[in-house]
Structure formats: C-alpha cells, structure tokens
PyMOL Python script that loads the backbone (N, CA, C, O; Angstrom):
from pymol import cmd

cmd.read_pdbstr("""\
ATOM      1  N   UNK A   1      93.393 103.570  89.146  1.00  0.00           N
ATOM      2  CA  UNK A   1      92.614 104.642  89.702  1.00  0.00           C
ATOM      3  C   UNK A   1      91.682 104.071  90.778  1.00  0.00           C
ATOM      4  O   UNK A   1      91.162 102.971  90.591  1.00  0.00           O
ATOM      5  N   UNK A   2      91.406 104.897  92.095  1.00  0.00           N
ATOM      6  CA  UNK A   2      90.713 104.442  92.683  1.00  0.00           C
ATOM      7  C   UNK A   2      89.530 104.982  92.831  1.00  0.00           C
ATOM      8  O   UNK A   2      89.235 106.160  92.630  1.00  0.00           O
ATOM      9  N   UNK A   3      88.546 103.748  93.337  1.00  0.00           N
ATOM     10  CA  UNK A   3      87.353 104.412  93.083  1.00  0.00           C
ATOM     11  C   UNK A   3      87.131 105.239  94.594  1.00  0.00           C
ATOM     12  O   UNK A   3      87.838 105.346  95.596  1.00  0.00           O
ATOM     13  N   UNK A   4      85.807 105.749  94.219  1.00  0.00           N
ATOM     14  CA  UNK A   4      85.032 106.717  95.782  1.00  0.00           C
ATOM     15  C   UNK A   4      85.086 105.770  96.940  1.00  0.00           C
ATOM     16  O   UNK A   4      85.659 106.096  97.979  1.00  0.00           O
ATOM     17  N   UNK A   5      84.400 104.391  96.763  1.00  0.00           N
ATOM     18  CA  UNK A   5      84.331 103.446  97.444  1.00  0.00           C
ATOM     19  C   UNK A   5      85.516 103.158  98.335  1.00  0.00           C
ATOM     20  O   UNK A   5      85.248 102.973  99.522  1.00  0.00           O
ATOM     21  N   UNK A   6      87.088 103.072  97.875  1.00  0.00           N
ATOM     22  CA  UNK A   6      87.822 102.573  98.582  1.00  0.00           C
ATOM     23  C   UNK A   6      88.361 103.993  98.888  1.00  0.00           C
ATOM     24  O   UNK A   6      88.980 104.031  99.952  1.00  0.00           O
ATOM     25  N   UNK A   7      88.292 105.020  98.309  1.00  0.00           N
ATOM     26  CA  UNK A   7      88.775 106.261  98.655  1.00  0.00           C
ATOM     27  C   UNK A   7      88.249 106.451  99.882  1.00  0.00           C
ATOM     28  O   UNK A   7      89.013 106.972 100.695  1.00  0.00           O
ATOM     29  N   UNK A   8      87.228 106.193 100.228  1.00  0.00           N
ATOM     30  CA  UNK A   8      86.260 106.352 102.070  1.00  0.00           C
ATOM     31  C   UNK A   8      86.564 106.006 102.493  1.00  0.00           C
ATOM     32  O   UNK A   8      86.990 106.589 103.490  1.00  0.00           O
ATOM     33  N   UNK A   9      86.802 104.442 102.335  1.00  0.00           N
ATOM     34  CA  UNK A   9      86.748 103.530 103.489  1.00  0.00           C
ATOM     35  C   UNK A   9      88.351 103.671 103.907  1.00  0.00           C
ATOM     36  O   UNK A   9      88.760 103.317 105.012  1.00  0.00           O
ATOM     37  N   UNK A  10      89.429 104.389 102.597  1.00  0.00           N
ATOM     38  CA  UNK A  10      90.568 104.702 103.385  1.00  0.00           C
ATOM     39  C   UNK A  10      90.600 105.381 104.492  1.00  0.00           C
ATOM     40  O   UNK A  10      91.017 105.086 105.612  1.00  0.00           O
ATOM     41  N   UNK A  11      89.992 106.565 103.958  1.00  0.00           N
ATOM     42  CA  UNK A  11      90.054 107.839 104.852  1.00  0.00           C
ATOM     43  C   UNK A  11      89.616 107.092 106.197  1.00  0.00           C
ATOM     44  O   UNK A  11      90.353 107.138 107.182  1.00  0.00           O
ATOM     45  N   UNK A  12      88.415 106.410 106.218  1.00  0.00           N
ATOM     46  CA  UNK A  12      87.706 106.053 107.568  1.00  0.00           C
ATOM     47  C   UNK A  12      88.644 104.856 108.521  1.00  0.00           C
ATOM     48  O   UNK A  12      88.471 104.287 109.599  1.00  0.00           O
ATOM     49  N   UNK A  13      89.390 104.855 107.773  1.00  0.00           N
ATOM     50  CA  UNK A  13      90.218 103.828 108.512  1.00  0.00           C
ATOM     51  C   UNK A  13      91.757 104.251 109.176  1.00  0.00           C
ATOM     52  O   UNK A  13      92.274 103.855 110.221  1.00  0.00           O
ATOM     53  N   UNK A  14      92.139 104.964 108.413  1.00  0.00           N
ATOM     54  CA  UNK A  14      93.081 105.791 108.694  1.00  0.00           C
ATOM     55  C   UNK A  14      92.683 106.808 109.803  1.00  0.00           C
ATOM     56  O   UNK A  14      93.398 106.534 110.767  1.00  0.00           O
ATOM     57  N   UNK A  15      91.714 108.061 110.171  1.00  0.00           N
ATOM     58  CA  UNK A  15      90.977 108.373 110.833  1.00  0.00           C
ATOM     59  C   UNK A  15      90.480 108.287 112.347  1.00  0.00           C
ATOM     60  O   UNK A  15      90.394 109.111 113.258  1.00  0.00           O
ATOM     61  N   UNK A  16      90.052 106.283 112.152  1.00  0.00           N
ATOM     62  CA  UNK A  16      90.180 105.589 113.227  1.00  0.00           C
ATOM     63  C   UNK A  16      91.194 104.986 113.095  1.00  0.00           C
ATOM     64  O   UNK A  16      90.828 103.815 113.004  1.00  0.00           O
ATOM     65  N   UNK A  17      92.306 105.021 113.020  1.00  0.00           N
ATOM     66  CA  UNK A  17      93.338 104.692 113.394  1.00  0.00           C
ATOM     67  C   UNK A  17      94.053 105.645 114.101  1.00  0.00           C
ATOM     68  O   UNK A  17      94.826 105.159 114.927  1.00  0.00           O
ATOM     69  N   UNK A  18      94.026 107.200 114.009  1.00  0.00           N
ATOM     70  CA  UNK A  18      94.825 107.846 114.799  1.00  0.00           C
ATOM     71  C   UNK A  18      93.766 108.437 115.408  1.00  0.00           C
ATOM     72  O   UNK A  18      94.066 109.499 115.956  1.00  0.00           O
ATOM     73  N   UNK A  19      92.445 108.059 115.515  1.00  0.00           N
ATOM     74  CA  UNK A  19      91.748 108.635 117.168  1.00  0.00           C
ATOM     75  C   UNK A  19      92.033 107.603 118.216  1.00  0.00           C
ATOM     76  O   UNK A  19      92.176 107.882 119.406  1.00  0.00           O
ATOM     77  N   UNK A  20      92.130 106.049 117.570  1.00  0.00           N
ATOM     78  CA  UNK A  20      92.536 105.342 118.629  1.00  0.00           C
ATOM     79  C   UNK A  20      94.051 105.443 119.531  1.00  0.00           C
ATOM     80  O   UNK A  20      94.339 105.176 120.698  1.00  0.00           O
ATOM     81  N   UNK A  21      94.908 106.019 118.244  1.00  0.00           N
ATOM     82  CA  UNK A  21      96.069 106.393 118.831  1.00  0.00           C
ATOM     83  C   UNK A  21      96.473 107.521 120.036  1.00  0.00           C
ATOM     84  O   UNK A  21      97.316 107.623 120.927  1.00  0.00           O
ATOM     85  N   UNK A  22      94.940 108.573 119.306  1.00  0.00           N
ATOM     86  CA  UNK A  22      95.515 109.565 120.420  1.00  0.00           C
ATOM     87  C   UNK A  22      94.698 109.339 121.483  1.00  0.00           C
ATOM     88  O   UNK A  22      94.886 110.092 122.439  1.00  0.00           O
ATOM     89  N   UNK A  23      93.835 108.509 121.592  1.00  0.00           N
ATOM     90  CA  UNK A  23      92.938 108.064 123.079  1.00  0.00           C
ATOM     91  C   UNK A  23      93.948 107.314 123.473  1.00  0.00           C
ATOM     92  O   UNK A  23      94.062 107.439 124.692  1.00  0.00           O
ATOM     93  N   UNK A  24      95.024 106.332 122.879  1.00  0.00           N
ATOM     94  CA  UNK A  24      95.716 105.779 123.686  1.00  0.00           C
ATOM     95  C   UNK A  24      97.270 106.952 124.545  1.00  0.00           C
ATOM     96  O   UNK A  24      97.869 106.934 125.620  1.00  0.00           O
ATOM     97  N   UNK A  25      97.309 107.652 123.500  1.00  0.00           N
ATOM     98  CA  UNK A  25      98.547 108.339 124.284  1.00  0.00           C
ATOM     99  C   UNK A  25      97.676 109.449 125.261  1.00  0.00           C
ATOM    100  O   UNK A  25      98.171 109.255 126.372  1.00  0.00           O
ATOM    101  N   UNK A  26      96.783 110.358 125.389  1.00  0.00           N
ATOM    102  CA  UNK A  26      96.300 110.635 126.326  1.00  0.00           C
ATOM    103  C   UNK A  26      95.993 109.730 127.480  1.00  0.00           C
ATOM    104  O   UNK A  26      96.045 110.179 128.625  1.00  0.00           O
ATOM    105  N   UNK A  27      95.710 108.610 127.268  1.00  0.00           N
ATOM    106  CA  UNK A  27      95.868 107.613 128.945  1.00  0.00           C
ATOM    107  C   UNK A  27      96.858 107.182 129.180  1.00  0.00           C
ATOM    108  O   UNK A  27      97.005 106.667 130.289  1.00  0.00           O
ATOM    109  N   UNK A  28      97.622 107.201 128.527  1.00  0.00           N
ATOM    110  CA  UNK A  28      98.977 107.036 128.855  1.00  0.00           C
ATOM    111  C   UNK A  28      99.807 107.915 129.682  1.00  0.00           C
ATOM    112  O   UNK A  28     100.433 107.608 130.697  1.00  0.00           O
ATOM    113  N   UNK A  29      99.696 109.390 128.931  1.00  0.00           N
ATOM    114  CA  UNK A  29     100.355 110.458 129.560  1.00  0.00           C
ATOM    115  C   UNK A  29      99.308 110.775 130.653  1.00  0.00           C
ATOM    116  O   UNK A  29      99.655 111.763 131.301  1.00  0.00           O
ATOM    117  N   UNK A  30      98.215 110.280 131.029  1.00  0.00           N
ATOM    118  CA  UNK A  30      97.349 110.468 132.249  1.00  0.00           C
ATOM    119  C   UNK A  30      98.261 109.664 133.408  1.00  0.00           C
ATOM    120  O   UNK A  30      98.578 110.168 134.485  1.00  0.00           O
ATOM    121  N   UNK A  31      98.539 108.605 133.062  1.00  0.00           N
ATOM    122  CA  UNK A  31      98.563 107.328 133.990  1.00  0.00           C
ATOM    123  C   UNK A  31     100.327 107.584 134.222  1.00  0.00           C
ATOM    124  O   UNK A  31     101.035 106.725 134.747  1.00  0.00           O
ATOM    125  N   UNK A  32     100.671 108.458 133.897  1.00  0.00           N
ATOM    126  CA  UNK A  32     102.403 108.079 133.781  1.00  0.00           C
ATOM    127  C   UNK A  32     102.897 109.677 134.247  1.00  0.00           C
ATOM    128  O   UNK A  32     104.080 110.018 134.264  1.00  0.00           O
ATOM    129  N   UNK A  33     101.807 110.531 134.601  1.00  0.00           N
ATOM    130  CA  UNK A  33     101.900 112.372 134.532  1.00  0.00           C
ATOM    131  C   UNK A  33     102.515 112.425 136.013  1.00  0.00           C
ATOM    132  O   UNK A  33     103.288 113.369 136.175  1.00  0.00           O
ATOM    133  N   UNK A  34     102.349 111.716 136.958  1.00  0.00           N
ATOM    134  CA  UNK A  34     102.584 111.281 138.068  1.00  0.00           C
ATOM    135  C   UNK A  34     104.188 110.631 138.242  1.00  0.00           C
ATOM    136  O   UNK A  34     105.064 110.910 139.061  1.00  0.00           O
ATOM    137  N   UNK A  35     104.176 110.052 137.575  1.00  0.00           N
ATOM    138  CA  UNK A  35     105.446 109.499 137.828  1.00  0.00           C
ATOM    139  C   UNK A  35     106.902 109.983 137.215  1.00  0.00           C
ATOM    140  O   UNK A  35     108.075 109.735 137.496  1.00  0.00           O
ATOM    141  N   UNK A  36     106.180 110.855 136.166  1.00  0.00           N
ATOM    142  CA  UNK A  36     107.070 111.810 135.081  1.00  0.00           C
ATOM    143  C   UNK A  36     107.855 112.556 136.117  1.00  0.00           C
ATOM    144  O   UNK A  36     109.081 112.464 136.191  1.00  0.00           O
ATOM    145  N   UNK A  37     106.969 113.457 137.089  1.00  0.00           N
ATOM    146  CA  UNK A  37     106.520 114.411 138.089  1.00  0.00           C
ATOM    147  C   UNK A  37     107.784 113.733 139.157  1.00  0.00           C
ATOM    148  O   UNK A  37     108.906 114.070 139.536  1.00  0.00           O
ATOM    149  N   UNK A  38     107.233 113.060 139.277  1.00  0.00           N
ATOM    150  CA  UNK A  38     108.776 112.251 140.078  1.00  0.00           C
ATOM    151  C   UNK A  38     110.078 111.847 139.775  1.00  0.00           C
ATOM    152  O   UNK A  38     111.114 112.104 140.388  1.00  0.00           O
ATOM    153  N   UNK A  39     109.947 111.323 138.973  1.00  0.00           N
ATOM    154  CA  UNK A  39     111.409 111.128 138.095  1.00  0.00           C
ATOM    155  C   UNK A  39     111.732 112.311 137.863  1.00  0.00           C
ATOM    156  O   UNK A  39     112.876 112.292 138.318  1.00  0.00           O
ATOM    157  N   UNK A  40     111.544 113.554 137.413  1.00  0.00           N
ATOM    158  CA  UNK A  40     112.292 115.009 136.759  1.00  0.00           C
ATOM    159  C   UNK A  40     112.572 115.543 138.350  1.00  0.00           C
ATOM    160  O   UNK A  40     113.742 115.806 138.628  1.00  0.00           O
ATOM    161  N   UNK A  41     111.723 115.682 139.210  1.00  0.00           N
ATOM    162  CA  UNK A  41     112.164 116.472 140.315  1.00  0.00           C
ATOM    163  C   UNK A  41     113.697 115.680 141.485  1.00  0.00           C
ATOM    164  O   UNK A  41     114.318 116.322 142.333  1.00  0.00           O
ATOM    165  N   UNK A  42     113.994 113.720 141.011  1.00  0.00           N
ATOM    166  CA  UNK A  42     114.438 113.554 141.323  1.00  0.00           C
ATOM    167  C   UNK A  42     116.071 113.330 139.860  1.00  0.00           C
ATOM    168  O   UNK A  42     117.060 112.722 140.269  1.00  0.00           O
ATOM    169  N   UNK A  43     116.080 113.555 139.234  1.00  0.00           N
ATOM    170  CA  UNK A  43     116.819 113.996 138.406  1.00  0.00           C
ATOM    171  C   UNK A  43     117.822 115.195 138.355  1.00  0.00           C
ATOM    172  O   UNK A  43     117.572 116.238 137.751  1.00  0.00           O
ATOM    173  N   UNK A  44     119.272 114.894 139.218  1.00  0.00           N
ATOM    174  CA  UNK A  44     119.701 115.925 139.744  1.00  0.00           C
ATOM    175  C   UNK A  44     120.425 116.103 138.277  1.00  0.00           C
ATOM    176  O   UNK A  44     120.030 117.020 137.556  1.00  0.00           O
ATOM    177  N   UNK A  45     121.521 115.203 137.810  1.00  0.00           N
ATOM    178  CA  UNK A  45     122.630 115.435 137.000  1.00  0.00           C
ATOM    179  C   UNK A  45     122.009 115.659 135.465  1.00  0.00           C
ATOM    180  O   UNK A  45     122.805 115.572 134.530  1.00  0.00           O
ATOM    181  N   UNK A  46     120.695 115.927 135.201  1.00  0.00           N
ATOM    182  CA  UNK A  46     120.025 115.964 134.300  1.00  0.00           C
ATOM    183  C   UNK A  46     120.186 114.820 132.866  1.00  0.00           C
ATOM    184  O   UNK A  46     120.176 115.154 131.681  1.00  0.00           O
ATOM    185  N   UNK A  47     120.317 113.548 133.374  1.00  0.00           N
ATOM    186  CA  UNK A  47     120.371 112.419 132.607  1.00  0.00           C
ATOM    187  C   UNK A  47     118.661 112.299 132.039  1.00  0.00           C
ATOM    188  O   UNK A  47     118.393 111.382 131.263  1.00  0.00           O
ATOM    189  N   UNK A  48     118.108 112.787 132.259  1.00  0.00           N
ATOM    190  CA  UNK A  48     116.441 112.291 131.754  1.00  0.00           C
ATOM    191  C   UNK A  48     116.221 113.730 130.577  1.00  0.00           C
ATOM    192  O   UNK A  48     115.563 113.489 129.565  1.00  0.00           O
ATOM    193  N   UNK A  49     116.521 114.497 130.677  1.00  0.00           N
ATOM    194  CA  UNK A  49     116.641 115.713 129.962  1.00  0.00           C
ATOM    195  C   UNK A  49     117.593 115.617 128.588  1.00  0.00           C
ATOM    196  O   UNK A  49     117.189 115.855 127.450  1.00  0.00           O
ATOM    197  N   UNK A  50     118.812 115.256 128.919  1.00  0.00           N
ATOM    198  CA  UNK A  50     119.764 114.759 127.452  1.00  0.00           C
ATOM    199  C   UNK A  50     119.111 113.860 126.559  1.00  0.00           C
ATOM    200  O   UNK A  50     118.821 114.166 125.403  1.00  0.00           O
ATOM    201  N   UNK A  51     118.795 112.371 127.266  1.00  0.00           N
ATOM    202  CA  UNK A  51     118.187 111.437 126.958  1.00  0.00           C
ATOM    203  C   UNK A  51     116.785 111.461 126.403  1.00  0.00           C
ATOM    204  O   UNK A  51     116.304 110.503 125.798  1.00  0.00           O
ATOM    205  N   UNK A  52     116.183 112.533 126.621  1.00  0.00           N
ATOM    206  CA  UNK A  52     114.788 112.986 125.434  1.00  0.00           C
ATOM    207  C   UNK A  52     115.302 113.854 124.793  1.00  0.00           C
ATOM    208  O   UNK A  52     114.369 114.452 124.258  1.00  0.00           O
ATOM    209  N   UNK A  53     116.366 114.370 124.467  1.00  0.00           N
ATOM    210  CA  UNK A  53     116.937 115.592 123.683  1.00  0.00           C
ATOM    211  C   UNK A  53     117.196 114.150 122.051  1.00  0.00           C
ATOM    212  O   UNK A  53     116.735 114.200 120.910  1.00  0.00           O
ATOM    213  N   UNK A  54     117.954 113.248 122.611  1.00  0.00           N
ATOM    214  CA  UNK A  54     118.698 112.272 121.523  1.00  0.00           C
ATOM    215  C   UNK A  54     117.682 111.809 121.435  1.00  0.00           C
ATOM    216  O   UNK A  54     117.759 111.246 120.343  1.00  0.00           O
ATOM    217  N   UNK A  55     116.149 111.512 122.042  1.00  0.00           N
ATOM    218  CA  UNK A  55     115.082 110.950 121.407  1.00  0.00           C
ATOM    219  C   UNK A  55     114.082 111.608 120.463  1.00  0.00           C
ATOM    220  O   UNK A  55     113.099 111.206 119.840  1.00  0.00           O
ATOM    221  N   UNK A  56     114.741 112.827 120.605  1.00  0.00           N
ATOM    222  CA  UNK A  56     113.386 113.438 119.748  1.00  0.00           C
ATOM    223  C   UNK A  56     114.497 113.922 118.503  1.00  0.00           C
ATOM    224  O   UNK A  56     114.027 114.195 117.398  1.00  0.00           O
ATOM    225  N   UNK A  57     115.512 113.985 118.660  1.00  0.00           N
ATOM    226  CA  UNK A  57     116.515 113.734 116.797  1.00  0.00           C
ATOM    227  C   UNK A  57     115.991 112.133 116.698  1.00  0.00           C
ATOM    228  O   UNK A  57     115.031 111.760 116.025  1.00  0.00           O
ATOM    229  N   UNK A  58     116.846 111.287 117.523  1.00  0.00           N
ATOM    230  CA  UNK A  58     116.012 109.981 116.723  1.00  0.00           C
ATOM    231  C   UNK A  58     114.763 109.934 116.250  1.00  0.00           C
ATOM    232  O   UNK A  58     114.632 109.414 115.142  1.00  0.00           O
ATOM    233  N   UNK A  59     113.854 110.320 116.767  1.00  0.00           N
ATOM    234  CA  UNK A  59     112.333 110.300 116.008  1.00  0.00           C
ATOM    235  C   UNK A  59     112.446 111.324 115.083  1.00  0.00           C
ATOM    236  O   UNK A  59     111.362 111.337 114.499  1.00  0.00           O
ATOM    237  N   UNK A  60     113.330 112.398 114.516  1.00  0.00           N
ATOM    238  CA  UNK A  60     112.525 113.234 114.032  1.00  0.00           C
ATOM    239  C   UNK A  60     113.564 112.731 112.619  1.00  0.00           C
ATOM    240  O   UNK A  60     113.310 113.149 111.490  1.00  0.00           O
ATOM    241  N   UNK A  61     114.885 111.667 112.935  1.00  0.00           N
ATOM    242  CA  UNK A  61     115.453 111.455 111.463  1.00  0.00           C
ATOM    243  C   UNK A  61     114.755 110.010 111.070  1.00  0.00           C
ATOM    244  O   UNK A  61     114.726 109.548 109.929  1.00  0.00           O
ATOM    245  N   UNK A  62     114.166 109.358 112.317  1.00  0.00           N
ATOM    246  CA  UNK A  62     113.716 108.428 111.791  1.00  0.00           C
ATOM    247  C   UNK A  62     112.007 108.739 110.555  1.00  0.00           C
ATOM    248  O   UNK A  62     111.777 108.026 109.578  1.00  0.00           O
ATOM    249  N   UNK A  63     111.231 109.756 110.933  1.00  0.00           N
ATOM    250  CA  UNK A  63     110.672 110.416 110.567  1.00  0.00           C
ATOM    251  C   UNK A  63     110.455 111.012 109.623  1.00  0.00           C
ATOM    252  O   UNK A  63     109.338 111.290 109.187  1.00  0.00           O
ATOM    253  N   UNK A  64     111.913 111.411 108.983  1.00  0.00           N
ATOM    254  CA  UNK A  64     112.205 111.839 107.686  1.00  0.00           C
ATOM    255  C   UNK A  64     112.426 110.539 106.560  1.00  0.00           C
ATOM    256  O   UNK A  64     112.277 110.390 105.347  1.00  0.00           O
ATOM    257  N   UNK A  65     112.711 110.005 107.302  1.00  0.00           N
ATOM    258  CA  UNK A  65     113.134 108.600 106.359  1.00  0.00           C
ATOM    259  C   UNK A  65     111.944 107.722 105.664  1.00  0.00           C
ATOM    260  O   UNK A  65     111.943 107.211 104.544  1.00  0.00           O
ATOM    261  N   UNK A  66     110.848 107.701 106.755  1.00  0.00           N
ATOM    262  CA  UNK A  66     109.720 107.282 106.564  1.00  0.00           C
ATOM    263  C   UNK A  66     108.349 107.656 105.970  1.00  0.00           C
ATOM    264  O   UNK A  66     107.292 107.025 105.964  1.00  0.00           O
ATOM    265  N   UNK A  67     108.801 109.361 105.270  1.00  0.00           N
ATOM    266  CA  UNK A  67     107.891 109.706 104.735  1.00  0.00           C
ATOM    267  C   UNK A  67     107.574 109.545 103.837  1.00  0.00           C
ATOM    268  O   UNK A  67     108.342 109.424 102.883  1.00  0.00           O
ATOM    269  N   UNK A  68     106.514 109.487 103.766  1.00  0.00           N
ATOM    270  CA  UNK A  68     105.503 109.115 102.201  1.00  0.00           C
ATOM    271  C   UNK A  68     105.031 108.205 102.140  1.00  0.00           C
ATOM    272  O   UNK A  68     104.229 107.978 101.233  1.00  0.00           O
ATOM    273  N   UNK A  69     105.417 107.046 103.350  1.00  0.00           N
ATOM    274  CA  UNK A  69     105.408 105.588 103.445  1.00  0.00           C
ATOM    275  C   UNK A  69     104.172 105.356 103.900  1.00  0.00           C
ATOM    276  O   UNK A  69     103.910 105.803 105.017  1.00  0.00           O
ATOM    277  N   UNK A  70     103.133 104.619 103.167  1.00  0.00           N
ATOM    278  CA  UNK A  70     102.274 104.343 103.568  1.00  0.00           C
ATOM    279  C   UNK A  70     101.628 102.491 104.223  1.00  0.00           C
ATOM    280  O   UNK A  70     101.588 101.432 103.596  1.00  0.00           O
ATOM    281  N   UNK A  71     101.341 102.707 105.241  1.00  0.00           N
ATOM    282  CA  UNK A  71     100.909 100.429 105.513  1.00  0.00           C
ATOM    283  C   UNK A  71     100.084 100.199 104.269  1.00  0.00           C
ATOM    284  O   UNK A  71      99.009 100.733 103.992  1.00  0.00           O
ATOM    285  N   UNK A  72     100.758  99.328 103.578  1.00  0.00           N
ATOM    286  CA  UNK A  72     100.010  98.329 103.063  1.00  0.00           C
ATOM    287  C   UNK A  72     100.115  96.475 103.396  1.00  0.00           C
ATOM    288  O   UNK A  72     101.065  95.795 103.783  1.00  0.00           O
ATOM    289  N   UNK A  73      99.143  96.220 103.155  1.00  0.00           N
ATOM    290  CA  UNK A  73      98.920  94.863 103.330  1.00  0.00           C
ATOM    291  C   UNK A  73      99.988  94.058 102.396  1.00  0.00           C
ATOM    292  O   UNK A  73     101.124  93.652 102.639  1.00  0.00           O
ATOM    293  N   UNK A  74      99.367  94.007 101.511  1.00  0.00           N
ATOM    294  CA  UNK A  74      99.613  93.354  99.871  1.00  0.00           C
ATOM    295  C   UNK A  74     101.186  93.851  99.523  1.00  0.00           C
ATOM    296  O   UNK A  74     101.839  93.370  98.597  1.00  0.00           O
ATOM    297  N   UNK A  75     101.653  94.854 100.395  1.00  0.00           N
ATOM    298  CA  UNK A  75     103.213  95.594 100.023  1.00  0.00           C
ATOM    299  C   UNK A  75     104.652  94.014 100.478  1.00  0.00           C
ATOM    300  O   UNK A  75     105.676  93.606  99.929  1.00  0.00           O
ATOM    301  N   UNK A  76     103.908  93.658 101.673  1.00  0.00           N
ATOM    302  CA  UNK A  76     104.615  92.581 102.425  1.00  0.00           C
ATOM    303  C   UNK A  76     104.510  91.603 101.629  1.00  0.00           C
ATOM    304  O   UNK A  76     105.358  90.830 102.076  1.00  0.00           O
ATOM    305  N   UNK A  77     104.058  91.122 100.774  1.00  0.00           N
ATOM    306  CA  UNK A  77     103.796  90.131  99.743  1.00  0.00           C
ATOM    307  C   UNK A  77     104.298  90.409  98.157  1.00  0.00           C
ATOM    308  O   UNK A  77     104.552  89.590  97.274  1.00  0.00           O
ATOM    309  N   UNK A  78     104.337  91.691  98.143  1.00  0.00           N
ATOM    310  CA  UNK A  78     104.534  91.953  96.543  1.00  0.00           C
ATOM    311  C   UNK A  78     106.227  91.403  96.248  1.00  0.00           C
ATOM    312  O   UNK A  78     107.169  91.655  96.998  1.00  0.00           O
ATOM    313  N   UNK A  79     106.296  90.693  95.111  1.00  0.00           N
ATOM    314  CA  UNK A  79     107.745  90.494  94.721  1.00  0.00           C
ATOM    315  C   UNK A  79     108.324  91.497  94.602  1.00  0.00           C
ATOM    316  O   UNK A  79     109.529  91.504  94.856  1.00  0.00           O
ATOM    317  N   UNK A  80     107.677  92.667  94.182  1.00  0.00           N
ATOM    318  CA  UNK A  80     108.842  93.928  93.539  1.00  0.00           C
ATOM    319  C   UNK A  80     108.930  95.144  95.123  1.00  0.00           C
ATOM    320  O   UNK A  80     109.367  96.295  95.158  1.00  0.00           O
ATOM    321  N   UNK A  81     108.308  94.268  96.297  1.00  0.00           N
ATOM    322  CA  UNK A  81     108.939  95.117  97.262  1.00  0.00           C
ATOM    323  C   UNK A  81     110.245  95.847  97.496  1.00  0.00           C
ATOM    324  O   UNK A  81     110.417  97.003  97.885  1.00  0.00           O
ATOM    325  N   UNK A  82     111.047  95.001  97.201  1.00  0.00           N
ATOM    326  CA  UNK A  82     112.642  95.689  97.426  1.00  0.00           C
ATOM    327  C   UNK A  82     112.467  96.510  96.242  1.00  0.00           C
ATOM    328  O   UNK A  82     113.086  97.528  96.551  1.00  0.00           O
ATOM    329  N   UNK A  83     111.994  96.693  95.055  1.00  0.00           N
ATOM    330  CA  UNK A  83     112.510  97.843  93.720  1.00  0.00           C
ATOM    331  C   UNK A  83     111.413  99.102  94.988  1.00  0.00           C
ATOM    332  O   UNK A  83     112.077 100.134  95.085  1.00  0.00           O
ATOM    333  N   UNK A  84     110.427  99.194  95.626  1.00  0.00           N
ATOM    334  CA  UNK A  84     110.195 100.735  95.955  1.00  0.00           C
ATOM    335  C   UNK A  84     110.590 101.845  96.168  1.00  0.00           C
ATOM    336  O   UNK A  84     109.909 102.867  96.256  1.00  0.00           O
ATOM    337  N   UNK A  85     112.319 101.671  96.320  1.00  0.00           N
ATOM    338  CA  UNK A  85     112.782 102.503  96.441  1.00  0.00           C
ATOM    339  C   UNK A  85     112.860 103.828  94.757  1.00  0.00           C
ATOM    340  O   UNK A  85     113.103 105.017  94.549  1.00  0.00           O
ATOM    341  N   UNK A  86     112.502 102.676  94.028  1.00  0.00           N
ATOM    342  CA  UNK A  86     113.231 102.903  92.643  1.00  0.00           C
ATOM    343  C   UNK A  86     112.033 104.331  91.997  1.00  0.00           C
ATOM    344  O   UNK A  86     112.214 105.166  91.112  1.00  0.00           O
ATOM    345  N   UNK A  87     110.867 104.084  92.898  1.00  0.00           N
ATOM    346  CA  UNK A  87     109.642 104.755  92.039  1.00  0.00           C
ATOM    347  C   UNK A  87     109.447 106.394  93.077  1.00  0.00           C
ATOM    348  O   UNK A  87     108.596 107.226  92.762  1.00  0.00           O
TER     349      UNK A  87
END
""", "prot")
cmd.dss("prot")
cmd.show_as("cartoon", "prot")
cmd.util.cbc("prot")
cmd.orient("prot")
C-alpha cells in the first residue's frame, strides 16, 4: 500500500512530466508550422497524406499495446520482469 507521501510526489511528477511534454510539442509545432505549410502545398501525388494516415494506425496499435504500462525504475532490474505479462 502506498502511502500519501509517495502518492504526491507521483502525481507531481507525472504532471511535470507531461507539461514539459506539451511545452515541448507546442515549440515544436511552432518552429516546424512553416515548413509543414510548405511541404503539403508542394505535395502533389499526396505521399505526405497516406504516410500520416499509416502513422496514426501505427501509434494508435502501438498505443493499445502499451496500456496500463506504467515507467518504472526498479521494473528494469526486477528478476520477475519477463512474468508481467502473467499479472
């Protein structure tokens, strides 16, 4: 059972972990909105359009596969890593 203590400091870490994520993909899609803009308008045979069609099934089965999965540290170390599937 866990206590309050590590119950916070999850949340707070997890938290800042995906505000840093989405400050990073907002400058990203800032810095790249420009060039997107160019590439699609020069995209006659619509190869950039298919090619995010098969990326967003790849992310969305890779996605399914990975749920529930949480980072742990101590997981990369545990002997009974390979049985997780089992629980």
């Amino acid at each position: 059972m866990q206590t309050l203590a590590v119950d916070i400091a999850s949340t707070f870490v997890d938290d800042a972990t995906a505000l840093v994520t989405g400050f990073g993909r907002a400058l990203l899609r800032l810095a790249m909105g420009p060039i997107d803009r160019i590439a699609n308008a020069c995209d006659i045979a619509g190869v950039l359009t298919e090619r995010r069609a098969t990326f967003r099934m790849w992310r969305a089965n890779r996605r399914v596969r990975h749920e529930g999965r949480r980072f742990n540290l101590l997981g990369r170390l545990s002997p009974f890593r390979r049985l997780a599937h089992l629980t």
